[in-house]
N, C-alpha and C positions, 0 to 999 in steps of 0.2 A: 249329105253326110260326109263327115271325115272319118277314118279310126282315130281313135284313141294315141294322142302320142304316146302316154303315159305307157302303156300296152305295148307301143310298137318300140318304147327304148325299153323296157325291160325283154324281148327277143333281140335286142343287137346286143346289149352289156355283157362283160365277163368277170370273172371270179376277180380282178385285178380293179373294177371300175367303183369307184366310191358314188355311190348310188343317194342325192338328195329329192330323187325324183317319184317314186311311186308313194302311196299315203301309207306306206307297209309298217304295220303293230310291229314290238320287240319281242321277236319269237323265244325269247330267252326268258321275257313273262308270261308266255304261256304257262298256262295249271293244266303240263301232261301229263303227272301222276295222278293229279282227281280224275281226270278225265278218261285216263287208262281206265281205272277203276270204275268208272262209270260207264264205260265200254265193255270190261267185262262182262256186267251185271247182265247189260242192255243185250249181247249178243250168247248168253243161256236162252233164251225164248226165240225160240222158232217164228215166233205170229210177228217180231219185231222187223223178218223181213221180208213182211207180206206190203203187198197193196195198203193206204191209207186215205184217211179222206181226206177232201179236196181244202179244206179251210184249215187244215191241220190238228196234231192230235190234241184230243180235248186236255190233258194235265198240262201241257205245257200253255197252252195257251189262257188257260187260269191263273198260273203262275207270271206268266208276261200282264196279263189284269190287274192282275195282285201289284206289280209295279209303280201301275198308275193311280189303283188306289191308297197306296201308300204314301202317295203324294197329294191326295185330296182328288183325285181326276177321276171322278165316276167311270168307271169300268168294267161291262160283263164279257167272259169268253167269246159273246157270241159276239160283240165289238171289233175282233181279230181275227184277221186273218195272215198266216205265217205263210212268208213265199221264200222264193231261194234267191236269198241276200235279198236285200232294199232295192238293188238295182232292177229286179223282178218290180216288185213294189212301184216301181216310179212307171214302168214300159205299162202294167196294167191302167192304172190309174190312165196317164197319156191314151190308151187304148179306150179306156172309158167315157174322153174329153176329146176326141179324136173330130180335127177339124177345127177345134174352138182356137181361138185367143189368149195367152198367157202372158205373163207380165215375171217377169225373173231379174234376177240381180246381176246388177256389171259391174265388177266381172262375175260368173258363174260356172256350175260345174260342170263341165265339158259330157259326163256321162249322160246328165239331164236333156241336155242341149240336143245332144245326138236322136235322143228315144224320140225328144218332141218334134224335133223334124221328124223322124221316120214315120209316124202320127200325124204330121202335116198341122201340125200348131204354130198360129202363127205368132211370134214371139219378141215380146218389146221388149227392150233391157233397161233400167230404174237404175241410177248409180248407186254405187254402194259403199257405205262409211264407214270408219272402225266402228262409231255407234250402231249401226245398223241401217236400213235401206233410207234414203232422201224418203221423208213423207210427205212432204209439198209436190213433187215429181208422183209418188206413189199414188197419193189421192186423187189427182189427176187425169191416172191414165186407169187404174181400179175400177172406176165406177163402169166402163163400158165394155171392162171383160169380165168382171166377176171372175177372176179366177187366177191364183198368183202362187209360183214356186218359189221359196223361202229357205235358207238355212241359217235360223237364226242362231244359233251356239256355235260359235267357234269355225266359220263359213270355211267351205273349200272353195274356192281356194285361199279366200283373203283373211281367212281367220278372226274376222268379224265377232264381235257378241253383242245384239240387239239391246239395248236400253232399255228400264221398264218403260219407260215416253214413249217410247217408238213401240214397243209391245201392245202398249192399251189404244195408240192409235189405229193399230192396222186392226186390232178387236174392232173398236168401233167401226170402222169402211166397213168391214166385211159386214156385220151386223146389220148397218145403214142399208146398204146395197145388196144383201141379202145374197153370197157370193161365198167362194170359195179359197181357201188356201188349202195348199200342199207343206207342210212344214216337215223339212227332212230333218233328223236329229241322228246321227251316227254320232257326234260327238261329245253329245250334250251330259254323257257321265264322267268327260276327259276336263275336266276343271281343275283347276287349279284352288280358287276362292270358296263360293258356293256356288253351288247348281241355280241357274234359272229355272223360273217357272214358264215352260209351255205357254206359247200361246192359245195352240187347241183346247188347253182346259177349258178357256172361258169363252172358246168359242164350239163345244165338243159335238154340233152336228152340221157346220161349216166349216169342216178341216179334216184332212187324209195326217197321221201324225204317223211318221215311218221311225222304224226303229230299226238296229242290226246288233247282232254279236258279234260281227266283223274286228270292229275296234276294239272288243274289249273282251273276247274270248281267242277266238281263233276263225281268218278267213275262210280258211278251208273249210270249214262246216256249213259255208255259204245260208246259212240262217239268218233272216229277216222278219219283216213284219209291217202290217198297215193298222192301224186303229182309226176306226169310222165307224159310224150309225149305222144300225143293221140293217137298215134297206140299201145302203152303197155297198156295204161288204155284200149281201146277197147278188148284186150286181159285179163285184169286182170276181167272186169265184167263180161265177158263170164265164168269166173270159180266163182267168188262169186255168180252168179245164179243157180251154183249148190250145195251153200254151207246156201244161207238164203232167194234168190230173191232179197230182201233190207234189209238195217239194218234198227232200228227201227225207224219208221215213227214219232210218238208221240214224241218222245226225240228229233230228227232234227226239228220238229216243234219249240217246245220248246226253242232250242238253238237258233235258226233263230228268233224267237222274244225276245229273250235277247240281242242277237246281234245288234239286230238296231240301239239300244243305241253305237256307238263307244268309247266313251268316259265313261261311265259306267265300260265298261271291261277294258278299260286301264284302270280305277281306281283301279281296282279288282286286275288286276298285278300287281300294286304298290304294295298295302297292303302286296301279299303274297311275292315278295321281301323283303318289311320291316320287316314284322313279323318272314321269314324263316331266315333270315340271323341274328336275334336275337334269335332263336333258335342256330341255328349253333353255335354262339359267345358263348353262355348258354353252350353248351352239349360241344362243347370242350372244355373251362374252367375247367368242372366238370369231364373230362374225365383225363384232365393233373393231378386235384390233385388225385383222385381218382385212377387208375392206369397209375402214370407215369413211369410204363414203354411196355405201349403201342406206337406204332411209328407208324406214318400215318401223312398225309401231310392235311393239312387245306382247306377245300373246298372253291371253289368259285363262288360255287351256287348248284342246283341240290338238291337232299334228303338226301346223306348219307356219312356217317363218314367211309373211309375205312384204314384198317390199318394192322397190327403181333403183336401177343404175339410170341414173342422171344421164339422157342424150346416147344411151348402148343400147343397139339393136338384139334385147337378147336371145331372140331367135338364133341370129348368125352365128352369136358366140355358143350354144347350147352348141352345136357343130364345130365348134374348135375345143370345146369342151372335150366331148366327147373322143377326142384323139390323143387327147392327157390322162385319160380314165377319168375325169368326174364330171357328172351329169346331175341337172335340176329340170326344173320345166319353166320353158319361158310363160310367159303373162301372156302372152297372143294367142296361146291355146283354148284362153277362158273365155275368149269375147266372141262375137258372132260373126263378123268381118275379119279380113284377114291385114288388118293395116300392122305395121310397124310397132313394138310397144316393149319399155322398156322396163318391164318390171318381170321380177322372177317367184315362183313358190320354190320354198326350200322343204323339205322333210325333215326333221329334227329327233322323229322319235326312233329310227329305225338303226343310226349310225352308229358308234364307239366314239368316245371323245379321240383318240385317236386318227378315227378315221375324219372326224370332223376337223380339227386342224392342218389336216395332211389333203382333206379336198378344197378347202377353202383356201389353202395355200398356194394350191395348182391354179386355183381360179385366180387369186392375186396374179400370178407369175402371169397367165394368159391374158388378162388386164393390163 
């Protein structure tokens, strides 16, 4: 295992360093005055900050139901399980698979990478396209693990969105081969266009489907979730009760009376549609004139700009970077090996147009 760059630069940065590197929400979109309010309510009753059960509290997790029924995705409470943040989510699951074979996307996301090693999975990497993963390579290496890590919407790092072709293919393998996916979704409500449809719909008792309020509430309330067929969830809470009993009771309170409101939160998703995608339009403009000769394909939704400096080792430079104050995360972070590689993720949603001009600048000059 490595840590975390991503981790280990946000403890070196300071208040001076224009920051494209963590996958950090526009805390200026947060809804603190709902959420005040919904803290209030939550923190009158005493029993809110009692012990909880282990699967999480049952309205909230109706309500997370309700999501996917709304989208056609048969869904009952007892389907979910709520952990703290996805990142729980993904270490369970790995804990559940513990020892197996996985098949994952290259590049991919470095926090998955870590859990699976620490779980001793052993892990093929599948190249991976704007469209979404090579399915000739996929179907290939599929059949003899049964078992694959996916982020189909808006991928971290590569900001990927899966095709439906490539969606109803990996439907079929799984189906065929009778097999498993992990399909992460943190950012599959940050679109741009229209929302895809899940693959786990159509495949809804050969797939672990994670969801977060990370990206689209507020980190800090470290609020997740797994959706799977009730003999996996009954299996996956038997290991998170060795790992926390419940995730945090206050925070699910919390969420569960913001939630009430339906119509509230769909607003909220607007916003951050509106606002991310005027981000995006901002940081790529400033990115073509500022270094065009960066090559990377235009998002269509999700956090991040990913793309190559043609022949620049940007590891070395994320280090020269870093003593101009602006920082990103090299491409070598996401791959399994530790070779050379010259491509960068950017962060888009978290900066000031300001601040994007004036760090991309720095990075020209240091170029």
């Amino acid at each position: 295992m490595k840590r975390s760059f991503i981790r280990q630069i946000l403890e070196s940065i300071d208040n001076e360093t224009i920051s494209f590197a963590g996958g950090l929400p526009d805390e200026n979109l947060f809804p603190i005055e709902d959420l005040g309010k919904a803290s209030q309510k939550v923190f009158k009753n005493k029993k809110h900050f009692q012990y909880t059960i282990s699967n999480g509290i049952t309205p909230l997790r109706e309500k997370i139901a309700n999501f996917y029924n709304d989208e056609g995705f048969k869904t009952e409470p007892s389907n979910i399980l709520i952990t703290t943040g996805s990142q729980q989510a993904l270490f369970i699951i790995a804990k559940y698979f513990q020892n197996k074979e996985i098949l994952i996307e290259k590049p991919s996301y470095l926090g998955a990478v870590n859990i699976f090693r620490m779980n001793n999975l052993s892990m093929t990497p599948i190249t991976l396209d704007y469209d979404g993963i090579n399915i000739e390579e996929f179907n290939t290496v599929y059949p003899s693990m049964k078992l694959a890590y996916l982020i189909p919407d808006f991928q971290n790092p590569k900001g990927s969105l899966y095709s439906e072709t490539k969606r109803d293919e990996i439907i079929k393998t799984v189906l065929e081969h009778k097999g498993y996916i992990i399909e992460d979704a943190p950012y599959s409500e940050l679109y741009f266009e229209q929302k895809a449809k899940s693959i786990s719909s159509d495949i809804p008792n050969n797939s672990f489907h994670l969801g977060s309020f990370s990206k689209t509430l507020s980190p800090s309330l470290r609020i997740g979730w797994v959706r799977a067929n009730e003999e996996i969830i009954s299996a996956l809470i038997q290991i998170k009760e060795t790992i926390d009993l419940h995730s945090c009771g206050i925070s699910q309170y919390i969420l569960d009376e913001y939630l009430n409101d339906k119509t509230k939160y769909k607003k909220h998703l607007e916003l951050l549609r509106y606002e991310y995608k005027n981000k995006m339009e901002n940081f790529v403009t400033t990115l073509k004139a500022e270094l065009p000769q960066f090559e990377f394909e235009k998002p269509k939704g999700g956090m991040f700009v990913y793309g190559k400096l043609q022949g620049v080792d940007t590891k070395a430079l994320v280090y020269e970077a870093l003593k101009k104050k602006v920082v990103y995360v090299p491409g070598a972070e996401f791959y399994l090996g530790d070779e050379v590689c010259d491509e960068i993720r950017f962060n888009y949603t978290h900066s000031t147009k300001d601040e994007v001009k004036v760090g991309l600048q720095r990075l020209r000059n240091i170029l």
